[in-house]
N, C-alpha and C positions, 0 to 999 in steps of 0.2 A: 929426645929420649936419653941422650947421654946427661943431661942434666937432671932427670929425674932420678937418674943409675947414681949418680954423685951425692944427692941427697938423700933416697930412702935407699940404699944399697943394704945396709944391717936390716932393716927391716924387713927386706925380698928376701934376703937372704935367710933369717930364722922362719918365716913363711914356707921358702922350700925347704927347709928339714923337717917344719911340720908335716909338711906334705908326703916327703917321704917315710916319716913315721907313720901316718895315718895311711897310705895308699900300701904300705906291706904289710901294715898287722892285719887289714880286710883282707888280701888276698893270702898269706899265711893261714890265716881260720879255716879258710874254705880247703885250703891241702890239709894240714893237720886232724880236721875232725874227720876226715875219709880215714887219716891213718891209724885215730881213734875211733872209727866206728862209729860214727854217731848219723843218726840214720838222717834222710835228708829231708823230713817236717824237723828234727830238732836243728837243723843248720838253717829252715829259712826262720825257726823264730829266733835264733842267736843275730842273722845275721838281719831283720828286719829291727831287731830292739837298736842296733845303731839308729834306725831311722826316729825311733821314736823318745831316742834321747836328745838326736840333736836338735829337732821339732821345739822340745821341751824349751832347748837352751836360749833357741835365738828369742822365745820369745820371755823368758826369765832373766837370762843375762843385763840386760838393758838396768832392772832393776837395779839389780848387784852393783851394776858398777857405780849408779847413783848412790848409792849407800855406804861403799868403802873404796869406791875410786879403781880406774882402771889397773893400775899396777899390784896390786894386794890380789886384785878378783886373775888375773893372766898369771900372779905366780902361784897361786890356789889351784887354780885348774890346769895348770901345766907339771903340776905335781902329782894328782889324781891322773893324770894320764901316765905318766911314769910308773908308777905304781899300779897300774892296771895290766900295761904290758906284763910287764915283769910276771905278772898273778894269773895270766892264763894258760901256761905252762905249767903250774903248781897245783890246778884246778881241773883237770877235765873231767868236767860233768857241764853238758849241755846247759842244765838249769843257772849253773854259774858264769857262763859264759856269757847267756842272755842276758844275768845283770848286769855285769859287765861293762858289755856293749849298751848297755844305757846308760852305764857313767860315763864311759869312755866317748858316748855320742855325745851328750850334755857338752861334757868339757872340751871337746873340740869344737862346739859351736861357741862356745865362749871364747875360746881363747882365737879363733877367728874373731869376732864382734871385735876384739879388744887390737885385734892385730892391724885391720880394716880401719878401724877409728883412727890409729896411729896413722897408716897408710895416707887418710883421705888427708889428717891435718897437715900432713907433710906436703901435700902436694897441694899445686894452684890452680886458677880457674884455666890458666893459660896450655898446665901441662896434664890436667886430670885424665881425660884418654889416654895420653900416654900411659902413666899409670895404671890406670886399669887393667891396658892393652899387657903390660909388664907383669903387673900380679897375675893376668891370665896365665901367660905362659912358664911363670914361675911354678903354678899350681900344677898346668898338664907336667912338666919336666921335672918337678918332686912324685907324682904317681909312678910315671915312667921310670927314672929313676929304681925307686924303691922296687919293680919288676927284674932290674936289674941283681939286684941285690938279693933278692930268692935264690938267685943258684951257687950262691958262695958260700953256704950253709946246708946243713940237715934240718928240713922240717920237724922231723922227731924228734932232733934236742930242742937247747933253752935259747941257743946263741942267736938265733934269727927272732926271739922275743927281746933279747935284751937290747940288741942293734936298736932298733926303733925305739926304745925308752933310752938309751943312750942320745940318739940324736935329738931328739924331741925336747932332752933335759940342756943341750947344746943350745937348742933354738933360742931358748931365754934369751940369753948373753948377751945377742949384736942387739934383740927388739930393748930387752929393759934398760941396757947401757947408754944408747942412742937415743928414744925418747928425750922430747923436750919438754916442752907444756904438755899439760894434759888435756888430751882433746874434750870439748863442750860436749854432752852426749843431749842432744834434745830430746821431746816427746814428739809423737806427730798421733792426731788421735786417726786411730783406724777407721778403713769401709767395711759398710758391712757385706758380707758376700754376695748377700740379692742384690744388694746395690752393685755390686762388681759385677752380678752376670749378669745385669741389664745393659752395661756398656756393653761388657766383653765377652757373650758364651762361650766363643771359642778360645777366647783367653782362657778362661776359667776353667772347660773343661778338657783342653790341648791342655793345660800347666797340670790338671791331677793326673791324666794318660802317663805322659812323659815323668813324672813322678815315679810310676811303675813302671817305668820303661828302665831307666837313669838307678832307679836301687836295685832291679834285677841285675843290671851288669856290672855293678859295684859290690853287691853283695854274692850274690849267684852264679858268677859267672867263674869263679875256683872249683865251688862245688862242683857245678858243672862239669868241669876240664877234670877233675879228677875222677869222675865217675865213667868217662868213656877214657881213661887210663894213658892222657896227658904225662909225659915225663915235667918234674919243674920247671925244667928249660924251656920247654914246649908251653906251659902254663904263662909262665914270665914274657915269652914271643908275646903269647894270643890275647891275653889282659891291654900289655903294650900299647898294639896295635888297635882296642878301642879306644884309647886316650890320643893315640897320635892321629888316628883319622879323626875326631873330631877338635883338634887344633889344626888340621891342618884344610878342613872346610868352615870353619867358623869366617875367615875376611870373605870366600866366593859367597858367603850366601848372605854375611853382610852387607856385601856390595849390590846384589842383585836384589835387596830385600829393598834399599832406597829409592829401585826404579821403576820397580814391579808391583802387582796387588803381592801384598805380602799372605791372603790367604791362601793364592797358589801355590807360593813358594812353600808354605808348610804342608801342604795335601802333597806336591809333587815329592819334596823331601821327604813325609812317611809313606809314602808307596815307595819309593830307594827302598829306606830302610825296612820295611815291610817284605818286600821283594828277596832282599837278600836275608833276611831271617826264615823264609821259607825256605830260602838255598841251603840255610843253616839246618836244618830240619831233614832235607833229604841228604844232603851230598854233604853234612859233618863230620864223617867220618876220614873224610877224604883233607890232611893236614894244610893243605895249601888253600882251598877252598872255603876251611875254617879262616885263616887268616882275611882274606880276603873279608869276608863275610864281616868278623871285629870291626876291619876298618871302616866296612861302609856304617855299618850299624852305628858306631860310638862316632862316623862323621857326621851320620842325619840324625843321632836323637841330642847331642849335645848342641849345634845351632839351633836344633827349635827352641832350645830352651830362654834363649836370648830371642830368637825371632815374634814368638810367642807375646813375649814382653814387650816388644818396639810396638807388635800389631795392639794390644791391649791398652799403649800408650797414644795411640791413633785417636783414639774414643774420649779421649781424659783431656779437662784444662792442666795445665803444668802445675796449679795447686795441687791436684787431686792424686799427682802421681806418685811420692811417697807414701800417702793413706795406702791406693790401691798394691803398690810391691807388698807391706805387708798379708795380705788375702792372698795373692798371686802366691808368697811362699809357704803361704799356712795348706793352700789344698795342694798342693808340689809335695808337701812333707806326709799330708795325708795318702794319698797315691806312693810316697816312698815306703810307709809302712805296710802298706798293704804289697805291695810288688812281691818280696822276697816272700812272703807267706804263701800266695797264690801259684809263683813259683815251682816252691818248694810243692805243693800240694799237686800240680801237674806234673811236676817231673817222676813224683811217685807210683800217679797214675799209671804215665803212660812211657815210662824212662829220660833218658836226659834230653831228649827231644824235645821236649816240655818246656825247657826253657827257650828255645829259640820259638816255640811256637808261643808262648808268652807273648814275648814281642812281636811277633808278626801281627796278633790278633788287636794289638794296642797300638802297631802302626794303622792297620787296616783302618780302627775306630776312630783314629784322627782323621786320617786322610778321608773320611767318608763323612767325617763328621765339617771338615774345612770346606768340601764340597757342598751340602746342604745347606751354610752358612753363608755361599757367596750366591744361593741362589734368593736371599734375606735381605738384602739392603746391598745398595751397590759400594764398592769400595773408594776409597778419600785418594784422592789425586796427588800423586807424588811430593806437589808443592806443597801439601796439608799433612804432610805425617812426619811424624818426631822421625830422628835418626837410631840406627841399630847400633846398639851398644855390647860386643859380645860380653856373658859373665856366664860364670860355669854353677851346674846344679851343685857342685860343693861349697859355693858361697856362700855367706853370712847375710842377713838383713842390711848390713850397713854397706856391703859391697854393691847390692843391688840398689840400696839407695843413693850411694854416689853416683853410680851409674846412671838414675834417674836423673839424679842433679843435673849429671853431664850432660845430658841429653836436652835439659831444658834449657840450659845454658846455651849449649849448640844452635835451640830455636833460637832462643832471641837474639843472637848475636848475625844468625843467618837474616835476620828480621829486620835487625837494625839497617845489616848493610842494604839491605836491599831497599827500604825507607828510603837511605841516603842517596842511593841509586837512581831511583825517582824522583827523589829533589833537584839533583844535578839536572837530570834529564828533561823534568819542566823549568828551570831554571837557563837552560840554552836553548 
């Protein structure tokens, strides 16, 4: 690990200030449009057009870069993000904010793609986990972070808009200076969905669920806090603590995911999480049991998001598994745009209860949905399933495709040895 830190360091490094640019300007919107008024169907379509710009990116980006080369398309869109912060301050009208956040999603998915690419080239077959395992925790500890940073400011000035297009414009520096070659960007021709829910239903339709699980508490979940009359501080704690609970269950359920049916583990994981967003529902009110509540929630809905994909990789030859990550992220992104909408439209209903009832009714629908599914075909024997690879729902295509990489790599290298192992073995 220390030798991964030695060579891509500028690169983690402008990644976390992305992070922390993109993880305060979402939870910022959701304080400031309470303090402007903006009723809560125009916060979930502001804050659902983030989903449907990043959507947009990972799957245009790829093109861009072939076109005019990763550094022109990372300083392109890392200037559009500058310029967006800065302009939601200057703007408050809902309608404008929605657009916004669909440039603002766009070009964070790009300039992730571009950051990823650099990341993967950097590293080797020997220490690509590591890596991975590095950029994960680089991503939770830039959101976290940037929660931090909410209470050193007034929501209703400019200064906690400019902070985030400040760092963001920082981030450049260590990635473009550092850069060596420029990474190969291949094609990989896509599965088509049917084809993917024939492997994997539960893949398929656990990745759209948690889609809407993963944008409700990314988008919604400031709204939220601010409508049952959260202080910042209080907003900044409870945000937090869904990102540190799910870094901080991502290795246990990694670990159990390679020994276990991994459809259990996803049913038992959204009943957790199910469980205590009902808790969230009655006893929210109550500050400590809010906390709580974050942590379990953003612990069980961020490892399925990786678990989900190890199970879907169960089903797949190691060819097929780049084709399939694309689909896996195209209905993930579908599910994200819809979350914050549905959201918002219950929370209207029936008050801010709505959103933890969101979630409970999206955990319920997995974990009933992962049960029905194991009564369908029996599940593949420990010795037969790829290894879990954590990567977080704000990752890029390319993150999740190295992560495939890695994964397949892990097989066959597991494969080899054990080949050898045999040989030895009939051989004395």
């Amino acid at each position: 690990m220390i030798q991964v830190l030695r060579s891509a360091w500028p690169l983690l490094l402008g990644i976390g200030l992305l992070m922390v640019g993109n993880g305060l300007q979402g939870t910022l919107l959701g304080v400031r449009g309470g303090i402007e008024g903006f009723a809560t169907w125009e916060m979930s379509i502001v804050m659902s057009a983030y989903f449907l710009g990043f959507l947009g990116g990972s799957r245009l980006t790829p093109e861009l870069i072939r076109r005019v080369g990763h550094v022109r398309v990372f300083a392109a869109l890392g200037s559009f993000i500058s310029a967006v912060l800065i302009l939601y301050p200057t703007i408050t009208e809902a309608w404008a904010w929605a657009l916004l956040r669909v440039i603002i999603g766009f070009c964070f998915s790009g300039v992730y793609v571009t950051a990823e690419s650099w990341l993967n080239n950097a590293a080797t077959n020997e220490n690509r986990g590591q890596a991975l395992s590095l950029y994960m925790i680089v991503q939770m500890a830039g959101v976290v972070t940037a929660q931090g940073i909410l209470v050193l400011g007034d929501p209703s000035g400019f200064i906690l808009f400019i902070v985030p297009s400040v760092l963001v414009s920082i981030s450049f520096a260590p990635i473009l200076l550092s850069v060596n070659p420029t990474p190969a960007f291949g094609t990989t021709k896509p599965m088509s969905l049917i084809q993917l829910y024939r492997y994997s239903p539960l893949g398929v339709v656990g990745m759209t669920l948690m889609g809407g699980v993963f944008s409700a508490q990314f988008g919604m979940a400031s709204v939220y806090a601010t409508q049952i009359g959260l202080s910042v501080g209080e907003i900044s704690l409870f945000i937090s603590l869904m990102y540190i609970g799910g870094l901080s269950f991502q290795y246990p359920i990694g670990w159990l995911s390679d020994r276990f049916d991994r459809r259990m583990l996803v049913m038992y994981a959204a009943v957790i999480g199910g469980i205590a967003a009902v808790l969230g529902t009655v006893l929210g009110h109550y500050f400590g049991v809010l906390l709580l509540v974050a942590f379990l929630v953003g612990g069980m809905s961020n490892p399925l998001y990786s678990l989900l994909i190890a199970y879907t990789n169960d089903y797949l030859e190691h060819d097929d598994m780049a084709a399939a990550s694309g689909g896996l992220m195209f209905v993930n992104g579908l599910g994200a745009i819809i979350g914050p909408i549905v959201t918002g439209w219950m929370m209207g209903a029936i008050g801010p209860r709505g959103f933890w009832l969101f979630i409970a009714v999206l955990m319920g629908a997995t974990s009933l949905y992962a049960l029905y599914r194991m009564t369908q075909r029996a599940a593949p024997s420990s010795d037969e399933t790829d290894r879990y690879v954590p990567v977080l729902p704000t990752s890029s295509p390319v993150a999740l495709s190295v992560a495939q990489e890695w994964a397949v790599e892990s097989a066959e290298t597991a494969e080899s040895a054990d080949e050898q192992h045999n040989a030895a073995s009939s051989a004395a």
